[in-house]
C-alpha positions in Angstrom: 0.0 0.0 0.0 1.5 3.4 -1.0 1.2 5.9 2.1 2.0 9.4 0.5 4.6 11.5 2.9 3.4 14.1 5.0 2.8 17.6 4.0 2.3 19.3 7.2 3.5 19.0 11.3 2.8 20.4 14.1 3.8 20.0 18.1 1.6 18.5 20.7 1.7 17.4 24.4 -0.6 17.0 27.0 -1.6 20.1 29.4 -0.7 18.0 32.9 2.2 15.9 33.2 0.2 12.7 34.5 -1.3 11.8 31.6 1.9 11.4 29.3 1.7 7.6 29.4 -2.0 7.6 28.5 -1.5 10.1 26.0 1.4 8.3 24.1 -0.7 5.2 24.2 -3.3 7.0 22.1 -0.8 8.3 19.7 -0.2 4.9 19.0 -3.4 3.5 18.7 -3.7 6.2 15.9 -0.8 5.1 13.9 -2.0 2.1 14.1 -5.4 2.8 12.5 -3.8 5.6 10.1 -0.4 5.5 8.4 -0.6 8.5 7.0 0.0 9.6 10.4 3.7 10.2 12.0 4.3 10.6 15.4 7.9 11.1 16.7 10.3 13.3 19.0 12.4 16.5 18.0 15.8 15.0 19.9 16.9 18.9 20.3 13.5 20.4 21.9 12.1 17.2 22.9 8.4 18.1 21.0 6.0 15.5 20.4 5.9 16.1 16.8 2.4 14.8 14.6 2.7 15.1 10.8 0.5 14.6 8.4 -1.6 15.7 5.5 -3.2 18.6 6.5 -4.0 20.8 9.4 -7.4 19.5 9.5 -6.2 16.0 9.3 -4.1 16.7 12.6 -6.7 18.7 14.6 -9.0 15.5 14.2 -6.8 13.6 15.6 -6.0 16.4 18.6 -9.5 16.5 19.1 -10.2 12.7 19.4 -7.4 12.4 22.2 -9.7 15.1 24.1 -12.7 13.3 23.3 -11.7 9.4 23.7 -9.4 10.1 26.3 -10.4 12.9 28.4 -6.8 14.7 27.8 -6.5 18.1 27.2 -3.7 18.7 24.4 -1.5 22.0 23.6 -1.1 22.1 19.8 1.0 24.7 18.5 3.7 24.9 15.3 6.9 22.7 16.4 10.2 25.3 17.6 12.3 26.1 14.9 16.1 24.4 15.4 18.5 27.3 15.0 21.9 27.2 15.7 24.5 29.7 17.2 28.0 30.7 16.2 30.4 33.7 16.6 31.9 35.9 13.4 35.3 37.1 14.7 37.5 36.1 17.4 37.4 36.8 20.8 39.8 36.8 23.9 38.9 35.5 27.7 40.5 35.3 31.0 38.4 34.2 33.5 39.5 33.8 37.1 36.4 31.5 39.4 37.4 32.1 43.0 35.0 30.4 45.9 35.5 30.1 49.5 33.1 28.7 51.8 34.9 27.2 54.6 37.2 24.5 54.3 38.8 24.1 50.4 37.4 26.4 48.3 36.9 26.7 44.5 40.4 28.7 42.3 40.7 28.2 38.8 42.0 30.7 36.1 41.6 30.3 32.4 43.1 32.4 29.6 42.7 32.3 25.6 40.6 32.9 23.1 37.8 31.9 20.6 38.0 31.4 17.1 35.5 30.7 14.2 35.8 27.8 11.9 33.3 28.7 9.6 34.0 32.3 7.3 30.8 31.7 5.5 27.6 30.1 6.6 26.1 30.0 3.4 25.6 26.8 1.7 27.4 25.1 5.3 26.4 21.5 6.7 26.7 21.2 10.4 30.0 22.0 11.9 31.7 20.3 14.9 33.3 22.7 17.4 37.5 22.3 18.5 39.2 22.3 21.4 42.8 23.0 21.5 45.5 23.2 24.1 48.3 25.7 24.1 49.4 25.8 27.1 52.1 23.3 27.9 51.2 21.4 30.8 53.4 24.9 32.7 50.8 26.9 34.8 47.6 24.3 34.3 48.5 20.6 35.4 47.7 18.1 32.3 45.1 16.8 34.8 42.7 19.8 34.5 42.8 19.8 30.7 40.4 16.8 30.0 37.6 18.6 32.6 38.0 21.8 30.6 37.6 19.9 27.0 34.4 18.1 28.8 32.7 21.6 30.0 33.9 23.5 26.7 31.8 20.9 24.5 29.2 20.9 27.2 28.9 24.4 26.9 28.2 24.2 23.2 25.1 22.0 23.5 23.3 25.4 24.7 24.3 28.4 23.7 24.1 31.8 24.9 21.5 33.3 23.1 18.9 31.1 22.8 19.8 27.7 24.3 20.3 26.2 20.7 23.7 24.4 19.6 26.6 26.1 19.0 28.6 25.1 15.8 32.0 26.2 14.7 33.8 27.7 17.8 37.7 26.8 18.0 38.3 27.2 21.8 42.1 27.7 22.5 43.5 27.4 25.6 46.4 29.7 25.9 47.2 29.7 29.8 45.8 29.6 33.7 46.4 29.9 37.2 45.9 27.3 39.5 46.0 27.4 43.8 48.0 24.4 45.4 44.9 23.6 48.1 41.8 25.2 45.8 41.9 23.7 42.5 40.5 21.5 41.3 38.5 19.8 38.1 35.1 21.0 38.9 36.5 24.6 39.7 37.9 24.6 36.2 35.1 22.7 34.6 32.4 26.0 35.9 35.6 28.4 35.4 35.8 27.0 31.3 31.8 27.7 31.3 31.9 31.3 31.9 34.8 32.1 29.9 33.3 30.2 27.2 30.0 32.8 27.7 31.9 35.8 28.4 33.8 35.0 25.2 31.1 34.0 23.2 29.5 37.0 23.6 32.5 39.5 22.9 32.9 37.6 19.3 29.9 39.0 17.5 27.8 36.2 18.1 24.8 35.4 15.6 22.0 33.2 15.6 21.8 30.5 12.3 18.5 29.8 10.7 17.4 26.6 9.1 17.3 27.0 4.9 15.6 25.5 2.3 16.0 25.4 -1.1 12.3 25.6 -2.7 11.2 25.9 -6.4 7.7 28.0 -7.5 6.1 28.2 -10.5 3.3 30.4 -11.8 1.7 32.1 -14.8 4.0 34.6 -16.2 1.2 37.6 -15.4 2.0 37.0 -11.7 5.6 37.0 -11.8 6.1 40.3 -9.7 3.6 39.2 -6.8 5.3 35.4 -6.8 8.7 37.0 -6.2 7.4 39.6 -3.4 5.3 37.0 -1.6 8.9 35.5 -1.8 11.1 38.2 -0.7 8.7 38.9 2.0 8.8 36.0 3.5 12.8 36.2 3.9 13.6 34.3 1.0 16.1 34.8 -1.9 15.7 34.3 -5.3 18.5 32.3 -6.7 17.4 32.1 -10.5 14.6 32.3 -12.8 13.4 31.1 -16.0 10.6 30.3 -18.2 9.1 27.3 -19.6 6.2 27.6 -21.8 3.4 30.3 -20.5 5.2 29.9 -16.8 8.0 31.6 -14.8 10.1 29.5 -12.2 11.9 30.6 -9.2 14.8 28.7 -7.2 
């Protein structure tokens, strides 16, 4: 049986916590009765996302869980997965310094941030690198793996938004370490705000999701396609005709 693709999604989760495990039952009651209808998890934002082919088609469905079930459901368009990266490099030196009785918290970190990517146009996802320049003289090797772990932990939320950060070099250049005080949790939080500080002193920008999408039309409507287009934030690539019709990329 051919089961066409989906044309349309939208989030959905229950109003009250309690009735996840009676709401994902449903869900799968109705895939089982309809395969035109998807149900799975956005891994970033953790949505319950429901596709399928039409808004109508997918309100039915929010409407039988209320009616069936007795589960009141939030339905809303699913968050949009941006990313986050910085434009021009950056320097940090960070000094976290904690006492509360007994050993305290000292750790110092010094370098910078770098971009990997110079253009984001036409760019797959980018990993971010950490690199260590300090020599093992003022930061014991033994603190450089807990620094790696919360740089790279940092990077799964960023500053601005809380979405993942792609392309940062981090470069550790030097530190300062206390003989009774340090430790790898003080660096570990010491490497996480440096890494924000720093991130936000390299012109930091936020990275929408593209898509490349054709349009074709009449060639009387050829100045309304391309504003409906341009107001909508997109940018025309090419165009040509073909018969009686114009196409856009």
């Amino acid at each position: 049986m051919h089961v066409p693709e989906p044309v349309m999604s939208l989030s959905i989760k229950p109003k009250k916590s309690e009735y996840i495990s009676k709401f994902m039952k449903a869900l799968k009651r109705f895939q089982r009765e309809d395969p035109t209808l998807r149900v799975g998890q956005n891994e970033e934002t953790e949505e319950i996302i429901i596709s399928g082919m039409g808004e109508l088609h997918l309100q039915i469905y929010a409407e039988r869980i209320r009616r069936e079930y007795e589960i009141d459901v939030d339905v809303g368009n699913p968050i949009v997965n941006y990313r986050e990266s910085i434009t021009s490099p950056a320097s940090f030196n960070y000094l976290h310094k904690k006492q509360s009785g007994g050993a305290g918290q000292f750790a110092r970190v010094i370098g910078r941030l770098e971009p990997l990517i110079a253009n984001f146009e036409n760019t797959s996802e980018s990993g971010n690198i950490f690199v260590d320049e300090t020599g093992g003289s003022n930061i014991p090797n033994e603190y450089i793996p807990a620094i790696e772990k919360a740089f790279h932990e940092s990077c799964k939320k960023g500053p601005l938004t809380g979405s993942p950060v792609i392309g940062v070099k981090y470069v550790l250049e030097d530190g300062q370490t206390h003989v009774v005080d340090s430790s790898s949790l003080a660096f570990g939080i010491a490497t996480k705000y440096s890494f924000t500080a720093g991130f936000n002193n390299a012109s930091p920008v936020i990275l929408e999701p593209v898509m490349s999408v054709e349009v074709s039309g009449p060639a009387e409507f050829q100045t309304g396609i391309m504003n409906s287009v341009v107001k909508r934030k997109g940018t025309i690539t090419d165009t040509y005709t073909q018969g009686c019709k114009y196409y856009f990329n």
